[in-house]
Backbone bond lengths (Angstrom), bond angles and torsions (degrees), N, CA, C in turn:
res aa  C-N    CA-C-N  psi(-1)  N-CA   C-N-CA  omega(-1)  CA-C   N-CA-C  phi
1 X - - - 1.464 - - 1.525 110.13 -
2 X 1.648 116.80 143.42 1.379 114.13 164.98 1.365 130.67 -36.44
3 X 1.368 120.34 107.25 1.409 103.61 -171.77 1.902 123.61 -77.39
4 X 1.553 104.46 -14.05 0.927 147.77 -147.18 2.109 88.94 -57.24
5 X 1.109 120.76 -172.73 1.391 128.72 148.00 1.083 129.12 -88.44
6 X 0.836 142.81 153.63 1.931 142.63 -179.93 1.776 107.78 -124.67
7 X 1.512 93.49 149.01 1.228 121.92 -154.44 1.610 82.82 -140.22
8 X 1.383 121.86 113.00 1.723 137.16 179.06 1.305 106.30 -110.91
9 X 1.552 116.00 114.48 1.516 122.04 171.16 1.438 108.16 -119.56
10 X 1.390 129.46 118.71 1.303 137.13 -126.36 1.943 86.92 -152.53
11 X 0.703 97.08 107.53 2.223 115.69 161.48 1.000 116.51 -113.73
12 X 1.557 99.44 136.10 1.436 111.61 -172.94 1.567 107.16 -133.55
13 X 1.893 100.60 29.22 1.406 112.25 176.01 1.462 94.15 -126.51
14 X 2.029 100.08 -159.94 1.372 110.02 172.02 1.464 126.96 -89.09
15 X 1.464 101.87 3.92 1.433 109.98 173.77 1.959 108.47 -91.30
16 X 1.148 111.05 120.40 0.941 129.31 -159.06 1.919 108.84 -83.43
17 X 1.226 116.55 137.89 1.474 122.16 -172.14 1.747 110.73 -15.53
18 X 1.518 99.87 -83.65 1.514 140.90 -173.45 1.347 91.12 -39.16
19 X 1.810 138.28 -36.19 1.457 122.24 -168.48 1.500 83.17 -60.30
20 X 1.945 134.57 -77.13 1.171 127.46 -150.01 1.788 123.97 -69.04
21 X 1.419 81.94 -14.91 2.062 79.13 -171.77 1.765 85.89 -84.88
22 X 1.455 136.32 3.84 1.121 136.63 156.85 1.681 126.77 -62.45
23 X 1.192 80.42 -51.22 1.720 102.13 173.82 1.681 124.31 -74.42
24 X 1.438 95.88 -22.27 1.695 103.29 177.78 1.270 117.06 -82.22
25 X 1.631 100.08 -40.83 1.491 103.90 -173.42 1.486 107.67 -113.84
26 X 1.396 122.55 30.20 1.579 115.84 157.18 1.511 96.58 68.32
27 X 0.894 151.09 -18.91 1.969 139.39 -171.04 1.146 107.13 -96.48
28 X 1.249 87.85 135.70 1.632 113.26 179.43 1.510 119.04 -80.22
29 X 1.474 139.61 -12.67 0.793 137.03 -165.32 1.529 105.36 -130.58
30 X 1.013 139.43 156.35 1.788 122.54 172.78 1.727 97.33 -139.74
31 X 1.267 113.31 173.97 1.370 130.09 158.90 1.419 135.85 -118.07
32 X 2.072 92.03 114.48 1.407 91.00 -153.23 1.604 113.44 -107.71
33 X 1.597 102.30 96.16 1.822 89.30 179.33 1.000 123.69 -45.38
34 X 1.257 130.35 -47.08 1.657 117.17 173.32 1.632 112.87 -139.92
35 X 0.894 117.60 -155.29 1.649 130.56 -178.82 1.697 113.62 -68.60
36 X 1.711 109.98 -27.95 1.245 118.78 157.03 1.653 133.90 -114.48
37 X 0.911 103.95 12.13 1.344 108.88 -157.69 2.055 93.37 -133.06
38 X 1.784 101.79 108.24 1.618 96.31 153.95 1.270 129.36 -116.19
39 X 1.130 130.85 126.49 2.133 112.45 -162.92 1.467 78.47 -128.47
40 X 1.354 114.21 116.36 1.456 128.26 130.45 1.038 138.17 -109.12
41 X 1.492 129.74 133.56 1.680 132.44 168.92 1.648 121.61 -63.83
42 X 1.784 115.85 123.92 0.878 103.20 -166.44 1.660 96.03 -129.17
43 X 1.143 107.86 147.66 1.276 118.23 -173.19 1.293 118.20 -98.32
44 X 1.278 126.23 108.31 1.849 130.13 -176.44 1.013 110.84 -111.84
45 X 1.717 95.76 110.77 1.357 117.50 -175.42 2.089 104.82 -102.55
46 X 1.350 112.33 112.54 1.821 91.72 173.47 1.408 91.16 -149.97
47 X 0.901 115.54 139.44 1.891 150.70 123.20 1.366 82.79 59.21
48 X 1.651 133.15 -32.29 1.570 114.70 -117.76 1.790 82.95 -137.37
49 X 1.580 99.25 -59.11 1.461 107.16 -172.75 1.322 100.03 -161.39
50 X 1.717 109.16 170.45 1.449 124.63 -179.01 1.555 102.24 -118.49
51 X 1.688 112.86 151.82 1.323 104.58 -154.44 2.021 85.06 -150.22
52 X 1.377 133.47 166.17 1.056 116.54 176.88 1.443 90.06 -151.54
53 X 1.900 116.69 117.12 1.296 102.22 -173.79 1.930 103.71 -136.04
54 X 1.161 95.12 -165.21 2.069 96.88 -171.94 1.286 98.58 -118.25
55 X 1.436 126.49 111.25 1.292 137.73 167.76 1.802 112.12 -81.59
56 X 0.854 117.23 98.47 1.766 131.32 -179.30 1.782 109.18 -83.24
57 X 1.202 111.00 109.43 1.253 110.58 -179.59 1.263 111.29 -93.69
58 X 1.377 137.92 127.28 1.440 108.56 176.46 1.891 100.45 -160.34
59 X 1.461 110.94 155.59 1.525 118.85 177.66 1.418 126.04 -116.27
60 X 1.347 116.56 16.47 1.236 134.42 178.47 1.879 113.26 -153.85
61 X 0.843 115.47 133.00 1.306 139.62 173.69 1.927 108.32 -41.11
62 X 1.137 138.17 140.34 1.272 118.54 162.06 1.781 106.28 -162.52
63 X 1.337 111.79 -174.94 1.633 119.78 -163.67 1.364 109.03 -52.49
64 X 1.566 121.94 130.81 1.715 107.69 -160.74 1.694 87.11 -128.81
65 X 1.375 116.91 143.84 1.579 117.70 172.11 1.622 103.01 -97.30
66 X 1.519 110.91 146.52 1.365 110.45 158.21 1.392 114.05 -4.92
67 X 1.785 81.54 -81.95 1.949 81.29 -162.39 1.484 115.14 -73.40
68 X 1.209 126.54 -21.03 1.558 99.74 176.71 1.683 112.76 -62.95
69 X 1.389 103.40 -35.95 1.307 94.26 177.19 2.020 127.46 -64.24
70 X 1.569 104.09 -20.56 1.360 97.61 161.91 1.724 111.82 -73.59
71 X 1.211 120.90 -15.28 1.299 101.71 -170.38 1.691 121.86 -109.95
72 X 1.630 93.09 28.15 1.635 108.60 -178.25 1.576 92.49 -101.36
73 X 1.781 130.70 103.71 1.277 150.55 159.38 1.395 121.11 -57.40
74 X 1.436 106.58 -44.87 1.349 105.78 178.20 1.981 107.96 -140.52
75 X 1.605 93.59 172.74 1.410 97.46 -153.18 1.672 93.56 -147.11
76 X 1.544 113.40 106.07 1.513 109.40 171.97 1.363 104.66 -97.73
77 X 1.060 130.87 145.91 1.319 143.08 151.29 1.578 142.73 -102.61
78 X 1.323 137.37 94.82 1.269 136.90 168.58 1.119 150.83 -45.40
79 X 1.392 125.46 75.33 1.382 109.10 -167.80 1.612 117.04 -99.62
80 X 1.595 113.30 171.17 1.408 108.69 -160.08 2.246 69.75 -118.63
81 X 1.490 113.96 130.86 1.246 122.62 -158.47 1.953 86.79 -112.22
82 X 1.436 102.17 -18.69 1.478 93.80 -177.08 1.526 92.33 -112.97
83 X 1.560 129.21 83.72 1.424 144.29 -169.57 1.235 100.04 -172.95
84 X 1.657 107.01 90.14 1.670 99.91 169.99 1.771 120.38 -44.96
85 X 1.035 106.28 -5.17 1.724 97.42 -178.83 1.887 98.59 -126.77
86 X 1.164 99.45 16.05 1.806 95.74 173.92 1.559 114.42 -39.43
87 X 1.494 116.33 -57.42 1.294 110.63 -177.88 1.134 128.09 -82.24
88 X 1.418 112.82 8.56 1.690 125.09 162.69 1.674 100.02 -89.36
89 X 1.156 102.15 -40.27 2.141 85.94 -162.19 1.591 89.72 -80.35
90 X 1.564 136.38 24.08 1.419 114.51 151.10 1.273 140.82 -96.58
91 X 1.978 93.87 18.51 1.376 100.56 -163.62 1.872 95.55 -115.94
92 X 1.172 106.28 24.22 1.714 117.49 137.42 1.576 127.36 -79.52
93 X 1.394 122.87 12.07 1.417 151.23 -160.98 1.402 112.86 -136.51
94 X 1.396 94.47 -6.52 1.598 92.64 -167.24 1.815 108.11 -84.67
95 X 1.430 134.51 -39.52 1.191 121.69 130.99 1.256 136.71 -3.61
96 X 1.653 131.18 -86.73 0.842 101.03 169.17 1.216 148.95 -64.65
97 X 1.842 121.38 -22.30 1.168 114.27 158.92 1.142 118.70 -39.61
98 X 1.338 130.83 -52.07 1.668 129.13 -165.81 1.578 119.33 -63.80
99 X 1.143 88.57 -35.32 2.068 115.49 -170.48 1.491 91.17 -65.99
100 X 1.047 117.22 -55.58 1.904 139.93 -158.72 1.313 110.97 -60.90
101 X 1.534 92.54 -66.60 1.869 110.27 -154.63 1.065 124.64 55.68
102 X 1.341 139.13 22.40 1.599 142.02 -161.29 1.572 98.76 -51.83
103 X 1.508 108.45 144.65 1.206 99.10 153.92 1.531 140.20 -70.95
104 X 1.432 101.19 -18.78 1.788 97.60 -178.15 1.309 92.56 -93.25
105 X 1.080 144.49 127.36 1.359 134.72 114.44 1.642 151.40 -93.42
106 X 1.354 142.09 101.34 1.128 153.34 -148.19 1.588 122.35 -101.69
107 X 0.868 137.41 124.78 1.623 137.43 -168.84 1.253 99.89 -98.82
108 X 1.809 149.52 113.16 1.598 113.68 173.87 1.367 91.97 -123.62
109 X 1.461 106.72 158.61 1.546 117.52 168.41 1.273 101.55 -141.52
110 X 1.720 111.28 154.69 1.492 112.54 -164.29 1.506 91.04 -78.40
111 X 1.239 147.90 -41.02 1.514 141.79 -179.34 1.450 106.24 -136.58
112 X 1.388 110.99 164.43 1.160 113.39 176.51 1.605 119.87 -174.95
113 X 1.475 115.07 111.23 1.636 104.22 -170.88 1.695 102.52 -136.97
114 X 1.214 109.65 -156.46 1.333 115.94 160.46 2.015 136.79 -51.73
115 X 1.512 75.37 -40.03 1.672 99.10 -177.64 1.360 97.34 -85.06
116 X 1.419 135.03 -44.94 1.635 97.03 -168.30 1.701 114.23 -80.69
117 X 1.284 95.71 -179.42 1.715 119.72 -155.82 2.061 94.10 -50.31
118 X 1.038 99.92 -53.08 1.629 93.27 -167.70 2.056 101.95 -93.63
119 X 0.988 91.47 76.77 1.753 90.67 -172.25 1.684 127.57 -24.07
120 X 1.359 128.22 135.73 1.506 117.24 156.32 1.451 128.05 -19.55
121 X 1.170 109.40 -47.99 1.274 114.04 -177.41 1.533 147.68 -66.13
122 X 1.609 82.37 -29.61 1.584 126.04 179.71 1.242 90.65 -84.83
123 X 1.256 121.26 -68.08 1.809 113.30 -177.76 1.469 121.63 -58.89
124 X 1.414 132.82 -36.90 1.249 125.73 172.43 1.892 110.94 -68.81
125 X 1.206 121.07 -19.06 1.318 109.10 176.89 1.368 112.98 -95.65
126 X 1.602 124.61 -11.33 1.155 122.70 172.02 1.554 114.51 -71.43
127 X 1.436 105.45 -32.87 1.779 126.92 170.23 1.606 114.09 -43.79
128 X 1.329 93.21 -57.91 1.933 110.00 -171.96 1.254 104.80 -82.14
129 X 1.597 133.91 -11.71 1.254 119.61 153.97 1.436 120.06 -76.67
130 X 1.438 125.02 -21.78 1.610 118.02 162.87 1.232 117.86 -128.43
131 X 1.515 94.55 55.65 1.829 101.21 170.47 1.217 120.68 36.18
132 X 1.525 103.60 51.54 1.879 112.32 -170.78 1.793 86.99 -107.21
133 X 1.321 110.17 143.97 1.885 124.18 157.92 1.661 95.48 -77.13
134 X 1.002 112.63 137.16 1.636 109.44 172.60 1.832 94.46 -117.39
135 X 1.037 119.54 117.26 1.294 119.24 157.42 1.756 130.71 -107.52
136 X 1.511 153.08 144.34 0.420 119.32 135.45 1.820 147.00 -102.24
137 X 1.318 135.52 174.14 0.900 143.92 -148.85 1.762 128.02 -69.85
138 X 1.359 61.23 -53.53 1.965 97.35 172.80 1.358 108.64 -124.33
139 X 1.089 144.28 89.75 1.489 142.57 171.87 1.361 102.77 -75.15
140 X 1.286 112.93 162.22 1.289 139.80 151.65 1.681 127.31 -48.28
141 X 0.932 111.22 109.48 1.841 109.33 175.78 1.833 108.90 -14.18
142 X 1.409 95.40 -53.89 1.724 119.00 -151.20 1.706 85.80 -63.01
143 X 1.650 96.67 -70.06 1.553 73.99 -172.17 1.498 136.48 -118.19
144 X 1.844 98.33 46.45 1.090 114.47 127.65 1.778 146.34 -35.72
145 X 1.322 77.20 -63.98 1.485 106.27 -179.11 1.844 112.20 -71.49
146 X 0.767 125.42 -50.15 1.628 135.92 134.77 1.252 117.17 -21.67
147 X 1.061 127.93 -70.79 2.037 127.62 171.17 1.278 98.57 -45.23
148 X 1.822 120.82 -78.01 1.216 108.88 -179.39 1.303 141.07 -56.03
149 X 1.125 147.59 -13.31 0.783 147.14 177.09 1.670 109.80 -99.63
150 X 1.378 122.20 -14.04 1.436 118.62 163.64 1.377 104.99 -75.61
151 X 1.204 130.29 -75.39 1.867 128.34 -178.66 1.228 96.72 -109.48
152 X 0.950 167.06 24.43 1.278 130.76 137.66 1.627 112.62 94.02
153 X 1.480 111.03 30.61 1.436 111.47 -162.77 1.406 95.93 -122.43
154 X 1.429 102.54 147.14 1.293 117.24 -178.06 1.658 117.22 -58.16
155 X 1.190 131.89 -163.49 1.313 108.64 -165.21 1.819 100.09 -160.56
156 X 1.287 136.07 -171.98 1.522 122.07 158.02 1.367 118.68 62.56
157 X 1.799 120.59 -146.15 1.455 117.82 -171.35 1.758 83.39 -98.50
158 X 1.332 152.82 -4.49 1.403 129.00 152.69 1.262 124.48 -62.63
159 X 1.446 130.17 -21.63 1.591 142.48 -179.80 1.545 86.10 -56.73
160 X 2.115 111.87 -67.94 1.381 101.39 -178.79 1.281 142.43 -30.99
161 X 1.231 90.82 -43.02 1.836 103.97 -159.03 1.700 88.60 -78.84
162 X 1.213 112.81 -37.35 1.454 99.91 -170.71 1.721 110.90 -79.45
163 X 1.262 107.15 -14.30 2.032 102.67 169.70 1.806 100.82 -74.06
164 X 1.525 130.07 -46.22 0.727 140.60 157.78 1.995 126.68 -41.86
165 X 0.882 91.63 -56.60 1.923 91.56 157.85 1.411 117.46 -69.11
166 X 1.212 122.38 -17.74 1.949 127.34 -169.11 1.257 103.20 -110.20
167 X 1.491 120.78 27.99 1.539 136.11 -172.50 1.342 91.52 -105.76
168 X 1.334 113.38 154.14 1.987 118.26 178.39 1.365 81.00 -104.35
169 X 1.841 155.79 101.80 1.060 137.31 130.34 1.461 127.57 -20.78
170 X 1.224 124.29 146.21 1.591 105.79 163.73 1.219 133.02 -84.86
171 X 1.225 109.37 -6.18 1.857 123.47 169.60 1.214 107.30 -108.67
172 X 1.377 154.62 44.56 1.457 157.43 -114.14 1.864 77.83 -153.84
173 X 1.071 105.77 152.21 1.553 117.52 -175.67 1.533 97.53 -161.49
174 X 1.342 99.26 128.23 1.524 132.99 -134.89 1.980 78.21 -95.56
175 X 1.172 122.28 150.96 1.736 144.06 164.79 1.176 93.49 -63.28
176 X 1.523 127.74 145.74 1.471 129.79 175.56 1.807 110.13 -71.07
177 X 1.891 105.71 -18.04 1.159 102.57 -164.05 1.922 110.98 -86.87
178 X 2.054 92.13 6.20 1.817 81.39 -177.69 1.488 81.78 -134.85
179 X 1.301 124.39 75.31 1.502 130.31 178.46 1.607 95.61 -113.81
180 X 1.067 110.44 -14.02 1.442 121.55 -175.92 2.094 112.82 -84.41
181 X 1.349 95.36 12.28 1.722 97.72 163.14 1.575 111.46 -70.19
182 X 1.015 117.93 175.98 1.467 106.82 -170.97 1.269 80.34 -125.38
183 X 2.321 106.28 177.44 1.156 103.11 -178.41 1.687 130.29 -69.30
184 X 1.207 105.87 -21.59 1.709 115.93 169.39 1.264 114.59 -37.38
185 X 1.985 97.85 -73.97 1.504 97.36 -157.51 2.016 106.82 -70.39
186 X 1.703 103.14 -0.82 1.528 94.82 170.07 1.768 110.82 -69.72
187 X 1.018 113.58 -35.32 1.448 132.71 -160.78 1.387 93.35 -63.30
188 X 1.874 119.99 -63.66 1.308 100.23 173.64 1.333 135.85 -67.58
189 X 1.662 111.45 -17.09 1.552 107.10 -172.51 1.352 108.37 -81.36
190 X 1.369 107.80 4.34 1.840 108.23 158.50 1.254 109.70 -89.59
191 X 1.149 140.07 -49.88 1.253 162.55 -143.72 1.999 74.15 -70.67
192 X 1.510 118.57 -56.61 1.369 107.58 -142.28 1.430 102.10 -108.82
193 X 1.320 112.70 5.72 1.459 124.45 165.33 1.488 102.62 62.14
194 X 1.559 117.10 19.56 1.328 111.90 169.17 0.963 132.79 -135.55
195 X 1.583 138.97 144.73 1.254 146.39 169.43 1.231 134.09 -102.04
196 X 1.522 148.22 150.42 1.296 134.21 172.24 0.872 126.48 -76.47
197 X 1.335 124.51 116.59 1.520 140.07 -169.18 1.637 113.36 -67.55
198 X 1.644 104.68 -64.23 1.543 129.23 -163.99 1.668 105.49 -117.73
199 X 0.948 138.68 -87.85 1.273 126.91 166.84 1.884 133.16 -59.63
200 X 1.855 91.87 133.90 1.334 81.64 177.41 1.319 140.42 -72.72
201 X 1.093 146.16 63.99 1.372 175.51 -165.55 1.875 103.09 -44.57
202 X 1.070 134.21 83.72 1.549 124.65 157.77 1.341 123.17 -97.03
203 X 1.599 89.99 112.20 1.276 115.60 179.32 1.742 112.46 -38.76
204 X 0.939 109.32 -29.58 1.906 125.58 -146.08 1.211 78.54 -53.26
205 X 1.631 127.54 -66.91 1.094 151.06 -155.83 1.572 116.80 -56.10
206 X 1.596 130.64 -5.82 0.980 115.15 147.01 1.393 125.01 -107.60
207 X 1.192 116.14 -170.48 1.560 127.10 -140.29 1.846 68.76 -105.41
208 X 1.454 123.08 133.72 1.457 137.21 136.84 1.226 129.27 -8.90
209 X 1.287 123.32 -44.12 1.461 142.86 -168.40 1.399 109.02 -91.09
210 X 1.213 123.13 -30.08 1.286 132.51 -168.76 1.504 115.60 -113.09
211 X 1.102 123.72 -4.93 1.501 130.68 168.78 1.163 139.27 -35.89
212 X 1.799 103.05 -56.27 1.433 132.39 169.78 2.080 102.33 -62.18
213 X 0.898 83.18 -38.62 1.899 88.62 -170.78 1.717 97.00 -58.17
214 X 1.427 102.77 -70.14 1.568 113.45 -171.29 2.000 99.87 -51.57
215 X 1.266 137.61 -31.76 1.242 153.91 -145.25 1.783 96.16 -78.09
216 X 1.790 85.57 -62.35 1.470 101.17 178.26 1.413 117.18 -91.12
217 X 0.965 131.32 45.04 1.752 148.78 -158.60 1.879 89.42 -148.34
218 X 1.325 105.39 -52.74 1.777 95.39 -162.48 1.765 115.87 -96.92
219 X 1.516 98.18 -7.24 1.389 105.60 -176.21 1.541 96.49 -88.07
220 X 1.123 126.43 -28.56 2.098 127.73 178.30 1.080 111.04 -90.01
221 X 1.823 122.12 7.76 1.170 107.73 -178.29 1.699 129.87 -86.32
222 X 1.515 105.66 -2.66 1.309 111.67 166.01 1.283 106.34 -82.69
223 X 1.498 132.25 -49.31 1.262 126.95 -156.49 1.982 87.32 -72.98
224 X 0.651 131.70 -42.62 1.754 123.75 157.05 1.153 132.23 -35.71
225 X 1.934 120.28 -26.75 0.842 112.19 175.86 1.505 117.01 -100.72
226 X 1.407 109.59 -0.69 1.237 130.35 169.63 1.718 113.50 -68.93
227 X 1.200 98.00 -47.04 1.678 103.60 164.12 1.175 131.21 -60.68
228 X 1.304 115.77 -18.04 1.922 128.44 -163.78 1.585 88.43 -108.58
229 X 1.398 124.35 -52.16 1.193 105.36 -167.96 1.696 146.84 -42.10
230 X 1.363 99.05 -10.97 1.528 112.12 173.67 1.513 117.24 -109.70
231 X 1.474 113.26 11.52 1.294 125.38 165.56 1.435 129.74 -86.11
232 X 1.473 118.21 127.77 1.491 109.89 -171.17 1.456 112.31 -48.31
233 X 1.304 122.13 167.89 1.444 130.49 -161.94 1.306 104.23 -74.61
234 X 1.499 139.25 -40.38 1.049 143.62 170.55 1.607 117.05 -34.59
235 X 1.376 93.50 -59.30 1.889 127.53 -167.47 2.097 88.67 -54.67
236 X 1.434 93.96 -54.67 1.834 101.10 -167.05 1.428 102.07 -68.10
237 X 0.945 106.89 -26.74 1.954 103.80 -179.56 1.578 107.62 -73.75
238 X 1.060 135.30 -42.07 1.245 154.43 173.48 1.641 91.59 -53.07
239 X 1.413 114.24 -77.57 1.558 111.33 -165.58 1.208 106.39 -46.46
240 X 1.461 125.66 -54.78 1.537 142.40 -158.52 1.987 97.64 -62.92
241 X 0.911 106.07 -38.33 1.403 105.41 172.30 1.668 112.73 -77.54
242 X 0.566 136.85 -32.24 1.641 146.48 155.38 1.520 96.13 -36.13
243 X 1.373 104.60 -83.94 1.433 117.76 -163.52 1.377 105.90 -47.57
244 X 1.352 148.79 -37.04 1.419 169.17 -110.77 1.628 83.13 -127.16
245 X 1.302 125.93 -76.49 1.404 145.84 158.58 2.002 103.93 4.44
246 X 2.254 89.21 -80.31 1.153 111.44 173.97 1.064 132.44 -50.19
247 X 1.152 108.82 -21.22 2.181 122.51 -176.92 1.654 82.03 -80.23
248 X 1.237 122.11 -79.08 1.416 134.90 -134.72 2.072 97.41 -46.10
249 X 1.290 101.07 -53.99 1.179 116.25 -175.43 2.201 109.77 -72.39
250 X 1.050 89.34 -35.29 1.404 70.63 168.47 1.743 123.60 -94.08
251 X 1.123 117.03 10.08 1.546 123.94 141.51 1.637 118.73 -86.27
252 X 0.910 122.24 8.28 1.582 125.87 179.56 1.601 114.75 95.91
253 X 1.321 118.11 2.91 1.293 112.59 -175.12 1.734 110.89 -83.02
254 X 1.400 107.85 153.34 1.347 129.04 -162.18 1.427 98.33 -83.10
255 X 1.532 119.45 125.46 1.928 123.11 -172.81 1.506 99.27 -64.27
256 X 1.577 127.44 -21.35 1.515 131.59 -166.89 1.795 103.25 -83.87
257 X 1.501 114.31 -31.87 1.168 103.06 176.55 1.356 126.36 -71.69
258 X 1.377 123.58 0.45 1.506 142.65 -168.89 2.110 96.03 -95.11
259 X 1.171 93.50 -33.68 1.439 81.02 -170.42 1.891 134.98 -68.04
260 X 1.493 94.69 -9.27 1.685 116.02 163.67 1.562 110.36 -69.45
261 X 1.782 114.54 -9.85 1.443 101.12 179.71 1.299 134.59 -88.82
C-alpha cells in the first residue's frame, strides 16, 4: 500500500476531481484508475522543505482501511454554491471527514456571494462549525480587491496551495538551510501542524510560553478574515486592530507599548 500521505479532493458537483487537483498541482496530465477515481503523486517543493504526497481524486465514497484513513492529512472539498441543495449533498463526505480527521480541511467553490443559490454567509458559517477554510476559486474583482488590501492574503487556487504548503506533512524533509530549528520549536511545529509557507518567520524569537497562543492566533486568521469581510470598513478596522493587539501580546509584547501608535 501507498505509504505516502494523502491529499482527498472530493466533488459533489459537475466539475469533476482532476479539473482542481489540476489547478493545485500545475500538471497537465493525471492518473486515472478509473472513471472515478484520480490518484496522483505530487511533489512539494517550498522555501522551507520538499515533501512527496498522493492526491486521490474521487466523487463517490468507497471501502476505506484503518490505515489509509490515518494517512489522509488533508481534505478538499467541492461545493456547487449555485445548488439549492449544495450544502446538503456534502453530507455524503461526512464519513470520511469523521473516519479521517485530517488536519487541513478546505471547502472551495468556483464563486460565491450573496446572490448565489447557497449564500456566502450560509457557507462561511457552515465552515466555522467544522473547522473548514472556505475559499473561493474565482472571486469577484470587488472582493478581491477588499481581501487584499485588508491583509494582504493571497486569494483563489494560490490561497490553496499556500494552506496546503503551511501543512507539516509527515514525510516532509526539512532544506538543509532550516535544519537549524531546535528541538522545541520542532515539538511545536507538530503540535501546530504548521509551517511557513511565505514569510520568513523565526521561531527563536519568541518567548516558549507564548508560541501556542501566536500558533493558534495565525492558523484562524483566514477563517477570521472570512468573518470581517462583509463588515463595513469601520467595523474591520476596529477588528484588525484587535487582532494586531492579539499578535503583539502573544509574542510577549506589552498591550501599553502599542499605545504610542
Amino acid at each position: 500500500m501507498d505509504s505516502r500521505p494523502y491529499l482527498l479532493v472530493l466533488s459533489s458537483n459537475n466539475t469533476k476531481p482532476k479539473s482542481l487537483i489540476k489547478l493545485i498541482t500545475k500538471m497537465t496530465t493525471m492518473n486515472e484508475e478509473s472513471s472515478e477515481t484520480v490518484k496522483q503523486t505530487w511533489n512539494i517543493d517550498t522555501k522551507y522543505y520538499t515533501a512527496d504526497i498522493s492526491v486521490l481524486g474521487i466523487d463517490k465514497d468507497f471501502e476505506r482501511s484503518d490505515q489509509f484513513n490515518s494517512q489522509v492529512e488533508g481534505l478538499i472539498v467541492h461545493l456547487d454554491a449555485n445548488k439549492d441543495t449544495g450544502l446538503k449533498d456534502l453530507k455524503q463526505w461526512e464519513s470520511i471527514e469523521n473516519d479521517c480527521d485530517p488536519e487541513v480541511k478546505i471547502l472551495v467553490a468556483n464563486y460565491c456571494n450573496e446572490d448565489t443559490k447557497i449564500t456566502k454567509t450560509k457557507v462561511v458559517d457552515w465552515c466555522l462549525k467544522r473547522n473548514f477554510e472556505f475559499i473561493e476559486l474565482y472571486p469577484s474583482a470587488s472582493s478581491n480587491d477588499d481581501l487584499e488590501s485588508d491583509l494582504q492574503e493571497k486569494v483563489g487556487v494560490e490561497r490553496v496551495i499556500e494552506v496546503l504548503h503551511s501543512h507539516t506533512w509527515s514525510n516532509l524533509k526539512l532544506k538543509s538551510q532550516n535544519k537549524k530549528i531546535t528541538k522545541v520549536e520542532n515539538k511545536h511545529v507538530e503540535k501546530s501542524k504548521t509551517v511557513p509557507s511565505e514569510e520568513d518567520i523565526d521561531f527563536s524569537d519568541f518567548q516558549e510560553d507564548n508560541l501556542d497562543d501566536f500558533t493558534e492566533i495565525f492558523s484562524q486568521l483566514h477563517t477570521m478574515r472570512e468573518s470581517l469581510s462583509s463588515l463595513p470598513a469601520n467595523q474591520r478596522k476596529q477588528c484588525a486592530e484587535q487582532m494586531v493587539t492579539a499578535f503583539w501580546k502573544a509574542i510577549g509584547g506589552d498591550e501599553e507599548e502599542l499605545s504610542d501608535l
